[in-house]
N, C-alpha and C positions, 0 to 999 in steps of 0.2 A: 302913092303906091309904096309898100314896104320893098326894102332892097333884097336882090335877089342876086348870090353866090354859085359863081361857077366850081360845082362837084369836086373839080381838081386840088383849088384853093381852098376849097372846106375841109379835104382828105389832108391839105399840109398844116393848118390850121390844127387839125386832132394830132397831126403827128408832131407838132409839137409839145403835145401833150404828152404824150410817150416819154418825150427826149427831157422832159423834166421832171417827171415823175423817176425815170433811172430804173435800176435794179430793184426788187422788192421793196416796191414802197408800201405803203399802211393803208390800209383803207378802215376809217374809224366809222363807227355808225351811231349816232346820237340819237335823245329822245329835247321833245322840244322846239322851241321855235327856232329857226337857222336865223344865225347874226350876219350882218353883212358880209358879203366875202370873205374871207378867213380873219372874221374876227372874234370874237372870245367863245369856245364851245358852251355847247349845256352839259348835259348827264352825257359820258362814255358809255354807252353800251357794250359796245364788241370792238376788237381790233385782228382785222385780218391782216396777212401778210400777201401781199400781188403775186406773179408769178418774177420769175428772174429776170424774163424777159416781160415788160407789161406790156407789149401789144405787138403783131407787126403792124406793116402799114396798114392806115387808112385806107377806105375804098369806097365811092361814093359818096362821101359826104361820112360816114360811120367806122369808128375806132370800136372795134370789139376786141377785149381788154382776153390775154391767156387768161388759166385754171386760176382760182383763185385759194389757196388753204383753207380749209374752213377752221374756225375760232373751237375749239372744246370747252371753251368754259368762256361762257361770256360774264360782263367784267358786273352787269344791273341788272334789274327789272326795268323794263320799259317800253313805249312804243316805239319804234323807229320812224323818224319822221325827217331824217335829213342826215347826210356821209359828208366825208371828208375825206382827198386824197391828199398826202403826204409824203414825201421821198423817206426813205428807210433811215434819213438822219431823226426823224419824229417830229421835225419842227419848222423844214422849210414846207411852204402850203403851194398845192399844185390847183385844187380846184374842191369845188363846195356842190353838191345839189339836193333835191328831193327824190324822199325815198317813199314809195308806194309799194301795195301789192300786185302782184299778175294781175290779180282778176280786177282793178280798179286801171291799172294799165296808163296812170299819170305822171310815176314818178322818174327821172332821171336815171332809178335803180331803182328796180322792183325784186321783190320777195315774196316768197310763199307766202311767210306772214310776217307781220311788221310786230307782232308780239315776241320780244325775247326777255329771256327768264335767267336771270343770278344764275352760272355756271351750266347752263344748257348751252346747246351746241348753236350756230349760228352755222349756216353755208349761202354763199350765191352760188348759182350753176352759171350762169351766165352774166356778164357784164356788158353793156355797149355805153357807147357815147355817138352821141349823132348832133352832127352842126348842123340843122335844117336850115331852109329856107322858107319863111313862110308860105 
């Protein structure tokens, strides 16, 4: 039987995530296969900036992350196939996942669309992180 986390300790587990990510951290968005945990990127796509505050508490089990700036000029052409969080230094690494669309509904961070285009705009509306249980 896979292990199963009480809600509480899942919500302090994300909020540690907050408490290391800090003030405006980065959120980078790449095209490419994701390398092991923050190891070497592919192509930069975009880089947002979080909000000042990145998240209140957890709730549930699920960190949903304030407003996020949207990018006006993104950095490639590409697909977006996997992000990276960053604290606002650009080079301490808080966490890595997969990136999907809405309507595919698999990724870690989902997008309108995973196609972004040399200096078009980039936005997330929404951010979450959810420590499930299977």
């Amino acid at each position: 039987m896979a292990l199963g986390i009480k809600a509480s300790i899942r919500s302090s587990m994300l909020d540690a995530i907050t408490a290391a990510a800090g003030a405006s951290a980065l959120l980078r968005i790449y095209d490419g296969t994701r390398p092991s945990t923050g190891g070497t990127a592919t192509t930069l796509l975009a880089q947002l900036t979080c909000n000042s505050t990145f998240a209140p508490a957890a709730s549930s089990g699920v960190l949903t992350l304030n407003s996020i700036a949207s990018s006006l000029s993104a950095a490639a052409t590409g697909t977006a196939t996997w992000f990276r969080i960053v604290k606002s230094d650009g080079t301490t690494h808080v966490l890595d996942g997969a990136v999907s669309t809405i309507a595919a509904g698999t990724g870690d961070m989902q997008l309108d669309s995973t196609s972004i285009v040399l200096g078009g705009t980039v936005a997330v509306s929404t951010a979450t992180i959810t420590a499930g249980n299977p």
